[in-house]
GUDRENVO-491393 format. One line per 3 residues: their letters; for each residue x, y, z of C-alpha. Coordinates in pm, whole numbers, padded with zeros to 5 digits, always signed. Example, Ala and Ser with C-alpha at 12.3 -4.5 7.8 and 13.67 -1.06 7.14 Angstrom:
<rs>
AS) +01230 -00450 +00780 | +01367 -00106 +00714 $
</rs>
This chain:
<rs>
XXX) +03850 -02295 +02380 | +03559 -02077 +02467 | +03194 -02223 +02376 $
XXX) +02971 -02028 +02212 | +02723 -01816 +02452 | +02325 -01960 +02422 $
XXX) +02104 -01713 +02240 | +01862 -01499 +02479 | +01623 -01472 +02242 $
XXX) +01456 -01673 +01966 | +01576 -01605 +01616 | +01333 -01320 +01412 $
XXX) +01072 -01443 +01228 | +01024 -01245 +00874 | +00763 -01471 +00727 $
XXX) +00411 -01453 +00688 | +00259 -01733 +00851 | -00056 -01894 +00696 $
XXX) -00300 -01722 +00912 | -00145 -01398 +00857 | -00209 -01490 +00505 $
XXX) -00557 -01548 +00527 | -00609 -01213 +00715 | -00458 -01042 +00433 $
XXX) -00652 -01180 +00142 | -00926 -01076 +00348 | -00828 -00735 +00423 $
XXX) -00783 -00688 +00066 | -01073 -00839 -00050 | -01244 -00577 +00174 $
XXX) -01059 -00302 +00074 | -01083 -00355 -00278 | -01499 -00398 -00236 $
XXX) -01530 -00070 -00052 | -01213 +00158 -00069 | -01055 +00159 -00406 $
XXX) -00891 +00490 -00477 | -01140 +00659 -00683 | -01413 +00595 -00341 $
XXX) -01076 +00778 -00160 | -01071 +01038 -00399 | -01400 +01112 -00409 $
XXX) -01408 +01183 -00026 | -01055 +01359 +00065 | -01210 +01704 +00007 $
XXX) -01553 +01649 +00213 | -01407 +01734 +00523 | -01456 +01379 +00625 $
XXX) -01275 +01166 +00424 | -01379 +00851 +00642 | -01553 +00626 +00431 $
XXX) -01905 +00546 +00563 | -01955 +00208 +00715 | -01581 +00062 +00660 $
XXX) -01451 +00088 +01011 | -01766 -00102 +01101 | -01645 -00369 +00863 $
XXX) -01277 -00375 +00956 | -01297 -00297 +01280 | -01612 -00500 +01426 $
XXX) -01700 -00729 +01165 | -01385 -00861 +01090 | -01246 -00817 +01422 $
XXX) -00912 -00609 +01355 | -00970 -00322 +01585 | -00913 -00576 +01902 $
XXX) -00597 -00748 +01734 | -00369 -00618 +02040 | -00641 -00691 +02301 $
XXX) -00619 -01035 +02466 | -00925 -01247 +02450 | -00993 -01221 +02822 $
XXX) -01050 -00837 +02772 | -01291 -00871 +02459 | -01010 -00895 +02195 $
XXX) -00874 -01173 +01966 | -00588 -01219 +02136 | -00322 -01210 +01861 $
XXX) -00045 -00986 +01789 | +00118 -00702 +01641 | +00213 -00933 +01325 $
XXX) -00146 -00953 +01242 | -00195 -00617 +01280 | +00112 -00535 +01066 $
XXX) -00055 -00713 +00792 | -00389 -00511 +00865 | -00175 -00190 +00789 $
XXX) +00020 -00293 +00509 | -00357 -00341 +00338 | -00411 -00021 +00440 $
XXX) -00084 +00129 +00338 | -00172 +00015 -00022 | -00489 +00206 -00048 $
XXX) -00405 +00497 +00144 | -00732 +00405 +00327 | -00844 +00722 +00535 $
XXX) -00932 +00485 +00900 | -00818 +00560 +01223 | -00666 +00203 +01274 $
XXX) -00302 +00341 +01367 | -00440 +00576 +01648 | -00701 +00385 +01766 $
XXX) -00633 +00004 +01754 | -00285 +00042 +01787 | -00125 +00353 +01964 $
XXX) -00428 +00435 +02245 | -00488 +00015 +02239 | -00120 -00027 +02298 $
XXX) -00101 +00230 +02584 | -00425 +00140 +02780 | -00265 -00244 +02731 $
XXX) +00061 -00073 +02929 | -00156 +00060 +03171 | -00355 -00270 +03238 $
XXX) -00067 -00497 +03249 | +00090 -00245 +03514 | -00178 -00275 +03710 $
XXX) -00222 -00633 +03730 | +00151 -00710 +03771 | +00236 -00421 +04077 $
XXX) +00051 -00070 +04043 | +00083 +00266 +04226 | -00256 +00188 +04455 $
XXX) -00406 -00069 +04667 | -00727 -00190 +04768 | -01053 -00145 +04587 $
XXX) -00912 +00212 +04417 | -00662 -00009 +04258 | -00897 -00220 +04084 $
XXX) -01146 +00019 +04023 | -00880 +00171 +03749 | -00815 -00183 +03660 $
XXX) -01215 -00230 +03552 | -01183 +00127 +03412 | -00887 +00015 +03183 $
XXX) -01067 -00289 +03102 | -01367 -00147 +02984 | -01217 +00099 +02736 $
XXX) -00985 -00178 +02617 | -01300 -00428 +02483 | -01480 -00093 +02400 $
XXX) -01175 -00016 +02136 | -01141 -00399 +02064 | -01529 -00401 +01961 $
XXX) -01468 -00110 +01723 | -01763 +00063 +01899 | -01498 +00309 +02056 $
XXX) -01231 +00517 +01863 | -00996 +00613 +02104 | -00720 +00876 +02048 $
XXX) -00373 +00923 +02241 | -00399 +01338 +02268 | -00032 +01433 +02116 $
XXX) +00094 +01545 +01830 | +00175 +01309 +01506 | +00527 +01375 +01517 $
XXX) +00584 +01270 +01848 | +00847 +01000 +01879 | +00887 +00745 +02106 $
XXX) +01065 +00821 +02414 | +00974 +01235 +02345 | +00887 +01480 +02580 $
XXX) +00519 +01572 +02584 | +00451 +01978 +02481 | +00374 +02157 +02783 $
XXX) -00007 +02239 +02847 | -00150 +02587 +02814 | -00254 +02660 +03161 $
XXX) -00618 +02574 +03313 | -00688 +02428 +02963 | -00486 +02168 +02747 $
XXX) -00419 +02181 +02374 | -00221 +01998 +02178 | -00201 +02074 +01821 $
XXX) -00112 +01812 +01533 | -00370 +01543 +01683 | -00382 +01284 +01403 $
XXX) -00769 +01132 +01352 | -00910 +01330 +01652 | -01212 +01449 +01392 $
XXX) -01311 +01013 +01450 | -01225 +01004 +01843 | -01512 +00894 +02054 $
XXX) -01249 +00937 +02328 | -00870 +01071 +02371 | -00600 +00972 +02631 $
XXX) -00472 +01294 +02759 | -00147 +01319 +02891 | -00083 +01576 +03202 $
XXX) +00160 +01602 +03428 | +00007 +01432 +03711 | -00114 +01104 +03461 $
XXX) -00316 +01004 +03184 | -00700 +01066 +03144 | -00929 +00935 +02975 $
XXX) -01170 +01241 +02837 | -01513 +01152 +02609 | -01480 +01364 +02240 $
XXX) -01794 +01545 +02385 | -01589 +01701 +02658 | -01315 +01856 +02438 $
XXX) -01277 +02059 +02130 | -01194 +01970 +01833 | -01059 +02235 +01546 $
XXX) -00959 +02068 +01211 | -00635 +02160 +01045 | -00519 +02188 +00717 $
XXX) -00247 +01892 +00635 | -00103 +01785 +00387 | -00242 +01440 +00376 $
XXX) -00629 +01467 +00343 | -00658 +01141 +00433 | -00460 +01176 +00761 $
XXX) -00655 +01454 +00934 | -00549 +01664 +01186 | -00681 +01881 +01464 $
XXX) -00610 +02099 +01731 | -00776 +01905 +02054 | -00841 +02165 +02379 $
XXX) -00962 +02000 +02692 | -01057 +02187 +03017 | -00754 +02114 +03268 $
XXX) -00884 +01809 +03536 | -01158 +01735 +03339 | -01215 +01346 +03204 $
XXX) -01137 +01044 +03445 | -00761 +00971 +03553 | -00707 +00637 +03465 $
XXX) -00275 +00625 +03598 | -00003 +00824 +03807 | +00249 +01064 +03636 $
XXX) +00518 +00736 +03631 | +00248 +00440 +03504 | +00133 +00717 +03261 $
XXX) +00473 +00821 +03086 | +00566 +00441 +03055 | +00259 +00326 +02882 $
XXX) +00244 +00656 +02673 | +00622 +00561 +02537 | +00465 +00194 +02497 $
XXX) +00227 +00292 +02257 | +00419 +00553 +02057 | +00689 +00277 +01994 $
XXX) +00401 +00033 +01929 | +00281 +00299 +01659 | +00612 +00329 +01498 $
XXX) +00671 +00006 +01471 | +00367 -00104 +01310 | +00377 +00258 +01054 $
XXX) +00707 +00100 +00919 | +00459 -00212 +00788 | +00190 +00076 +00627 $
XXX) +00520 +00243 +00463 | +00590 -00070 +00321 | +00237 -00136 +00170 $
XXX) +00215 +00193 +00048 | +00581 +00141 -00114 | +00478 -00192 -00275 $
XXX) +00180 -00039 -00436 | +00375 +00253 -00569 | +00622 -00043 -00754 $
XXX) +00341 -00224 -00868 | +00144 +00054 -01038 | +00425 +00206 -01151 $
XXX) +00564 -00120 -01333 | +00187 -00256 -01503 | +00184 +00136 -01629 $
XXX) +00543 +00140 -01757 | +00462 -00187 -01979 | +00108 -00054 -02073 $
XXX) +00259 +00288 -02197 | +00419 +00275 -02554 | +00686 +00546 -02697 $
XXX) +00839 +00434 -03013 | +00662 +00169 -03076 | +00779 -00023 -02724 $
XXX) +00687 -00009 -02368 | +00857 +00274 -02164 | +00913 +00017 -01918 $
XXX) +01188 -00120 -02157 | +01410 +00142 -02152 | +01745 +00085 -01950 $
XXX) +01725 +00392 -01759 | +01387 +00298 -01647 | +01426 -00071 -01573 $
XXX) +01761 +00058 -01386 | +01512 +00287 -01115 | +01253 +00014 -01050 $
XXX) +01499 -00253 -01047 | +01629 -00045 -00757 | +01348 +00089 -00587 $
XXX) +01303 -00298 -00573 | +01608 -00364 -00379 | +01481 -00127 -00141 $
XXX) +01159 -00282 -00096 | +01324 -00644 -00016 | +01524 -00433 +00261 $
XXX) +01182 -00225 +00404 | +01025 -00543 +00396 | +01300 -00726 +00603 $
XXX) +01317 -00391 +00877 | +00943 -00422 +00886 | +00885 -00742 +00968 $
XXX) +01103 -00752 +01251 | +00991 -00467 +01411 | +00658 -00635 +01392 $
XXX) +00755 -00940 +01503 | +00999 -00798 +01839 | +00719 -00575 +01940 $
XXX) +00494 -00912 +01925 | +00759 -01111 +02122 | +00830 -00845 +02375 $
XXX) +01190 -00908 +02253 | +01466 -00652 +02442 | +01556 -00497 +02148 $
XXX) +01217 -00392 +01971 | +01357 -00003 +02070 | +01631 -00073 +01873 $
XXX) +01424 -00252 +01532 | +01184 -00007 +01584 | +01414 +00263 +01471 $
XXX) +01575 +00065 +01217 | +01253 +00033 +01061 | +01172 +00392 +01120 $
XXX) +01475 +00520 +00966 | +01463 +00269 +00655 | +01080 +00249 +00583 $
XXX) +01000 +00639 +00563 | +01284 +00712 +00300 | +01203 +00419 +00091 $
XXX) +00792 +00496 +00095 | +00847 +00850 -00009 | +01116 +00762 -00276 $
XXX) +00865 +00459 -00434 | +00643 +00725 -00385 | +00836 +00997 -00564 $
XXX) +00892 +00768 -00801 | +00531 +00631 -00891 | +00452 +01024 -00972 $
XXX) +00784 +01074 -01194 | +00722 +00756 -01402 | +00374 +00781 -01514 $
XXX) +00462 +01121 -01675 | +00182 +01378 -01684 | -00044 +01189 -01558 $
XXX) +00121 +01118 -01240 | +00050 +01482 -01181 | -00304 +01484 -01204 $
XXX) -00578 +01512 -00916 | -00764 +01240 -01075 | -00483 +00991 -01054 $
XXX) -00436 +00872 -00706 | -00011 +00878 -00696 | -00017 +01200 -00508 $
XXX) -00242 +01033 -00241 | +00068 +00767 -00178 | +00323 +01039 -00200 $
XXX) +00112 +01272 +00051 | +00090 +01012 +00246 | +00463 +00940 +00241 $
XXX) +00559 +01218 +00325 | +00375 +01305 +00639 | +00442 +00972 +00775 $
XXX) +00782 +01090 +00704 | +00771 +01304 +01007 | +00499 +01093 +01185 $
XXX) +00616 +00921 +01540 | +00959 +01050 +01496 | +01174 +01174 +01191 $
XXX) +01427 +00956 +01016 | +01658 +01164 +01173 | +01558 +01146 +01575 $
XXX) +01524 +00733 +01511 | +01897 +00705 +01353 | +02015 +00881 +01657 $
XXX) +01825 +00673 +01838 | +01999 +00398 +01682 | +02349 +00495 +01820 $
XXX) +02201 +00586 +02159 | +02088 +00237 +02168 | +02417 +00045 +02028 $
XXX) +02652 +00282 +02212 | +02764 +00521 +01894 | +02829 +00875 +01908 $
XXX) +02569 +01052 +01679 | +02639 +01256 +01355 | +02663 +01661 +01461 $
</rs>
């Protein structure tokens, strides 16, 4: 009889551990002391919808900018889990910060870069570790929160995309999510990744749909900024960082989803038609009971594509875009549904359910489309895709 094979890998962990915990009640705490909805609300049409003095607070005070960054570079040396649970706070508030570009997607690529060059690298000598010290540098800059850094390509880019070409003797890349925040943006080009200051570039605002998402056009001059890795080094730790970004958006999707089920349910028993709360109604009870479901399954995808991407597991491509694929339709249906339920009032400016469903929706799109990560999926378990 043939014996069972040994597991490769350890088992998934979906639960919060106590620390995590901890980080989350503070997170909240914060949130709830400096960006409730209405403080949101009152900001999305400024133009700058950061709110003064937070990222301060998250990012330096409290430490979560340098989550990723080990504590020998200037950060705290944990993991993506922890940052997960930073984003799932920030999910729930639709808090406009540029955590996901900055602490995560440009921390996660520079981190590719570093790692690279420790372990083998495309130079030798002193030039080597020059870039080393270079990488370094902006890596406890970003973990100090005293640098917002900015991977130069569009939101929708997936993991594993091809870069847009550049315009020649200048590059611009349209779609650039938080660039209006960047202190600095990692600028793929063909021949590697530089690192170019904000003051070096322009930066045109667009008009999104989520106000507190921002987007810009970004145009720097072609050569300009220092090249921090080869075409190869550069490619690999660009892909890093885009699947580091969707795998951590699946955990902001869920926050954002778990609000959206919350609010709607306290509103549905607060609300009274015929003398009872709308919330008892069958047909009611029937849609959040399900959106529910959904929820316990979001929450499942999301953790483990947190917790592969924080055990460098072999398959974090493949939870990745199960999380991808499963997160973004649940957020915008909780979110879809949080507007429906509360009636008229769902509809209003002043309420903030269209934040959470604007919100849903261009994360919808963001780091890859449902669609491109459930092809992904049967590229990855050997299926033939849907035509």
């Amino acid at each position: 009889m043939k014996q069972p094979t040994e597991p490769t890998e350890q088992p998934l962990d979906l639960l919060h551990s106590e620390t995590e915990e901890d980080l989350r009640a503070a997170v909240r705490a914060l949130l709830a002391d400096r960006a409730g909805h209405q403080a949101v609300l009152g900001r999305i049409e400024t133009g700058d919808p950061y709110l003064p003095g937070l990222w301060k607070s998250l990012a330096a005070d409290m430490g979560a900018a340098g989550l990723l960054v080990p504590e020998k570079l200037g950060g705290q040396g944990a993991s993506h889990r922890e940052a997960a649970v930073v984003l799932e706070e920030l999910g729930r508030t639709v808090t406009p910060l540029p955590y996901l570009t900055s602490a995560v997607v440009a921390t996660e690529t520079l981190l590719a870069l570093a790692e690279r060059s420790r372990e083998t690298g495309s130079r030798k000598g002193e030039d080597r570790e020059a870039v080393s010290q270079e990488v370094a540098g902006l890596l406890a800059d970003l973990a100090s929160g005293r640098t917002v850094a900015v991977l130069a390509v569009p939101l929708s880019t997936a993991p594993g995309a091809e870069l847009p070409p550049t315009v020649p003797a200048t590059d611009s890349v349209s779609g650039v999510a938080d660039a209006v925040a960047a202190d600095l943006f990692l600028v793929p080009r063909p021949d590697g990744l530089y690192a170019v200051p904000a003051a070096a570039a322009t930066v045109v605002p667009q008009s999104p749909l989520d106000l507190t998402r921002p987007l810009a056009t970004v145009t720097t001059r072609a050569g300009s900024g220092t090249r921090l890795a080869g075409p190869d080094a550069s490619r690999a730790a660009v892909r890093r960082g885009l699947l580091a970004g969707a795998g951590l958006l699946a955990s902001e999707q869920l926050g954002l989803a778990e609000w959206c089920l919350e609010e709607t349910v306290r509103y549905t028993r607060e609300r009274h038609q015929f003398n009872r709360p709308v919330g008892s109604f069958q047909a009611l009870k029937h849609r959040m009971a399900q959106l529910w479901l959904d929820l316990v399954g979001a929450r499942a995808a999301a953790r483990a594509a947190a917790d592969a991407l924080a055990t460098g597991r072999g398959d974090a491509p493949l939870l990745v875009a199960v999380a991808q694929a499963y997160c973004s339709k649940t957020a915008v249906r909780a979110a879809e549904e949080c507007v429906q339920l509360h009636g008229g009032i769902g509809m209003t400016w002043e309420h903030p359910a269209h934040l959470a469903l604007k919100r849903a929706k261009s994360d919808q799109i963001a780091l890859g489309s449902a669609g491109r990560h459930q092809d992904a999926i049967a590229a990855l378990v050997g299926l033939e895709p849907p035509r």
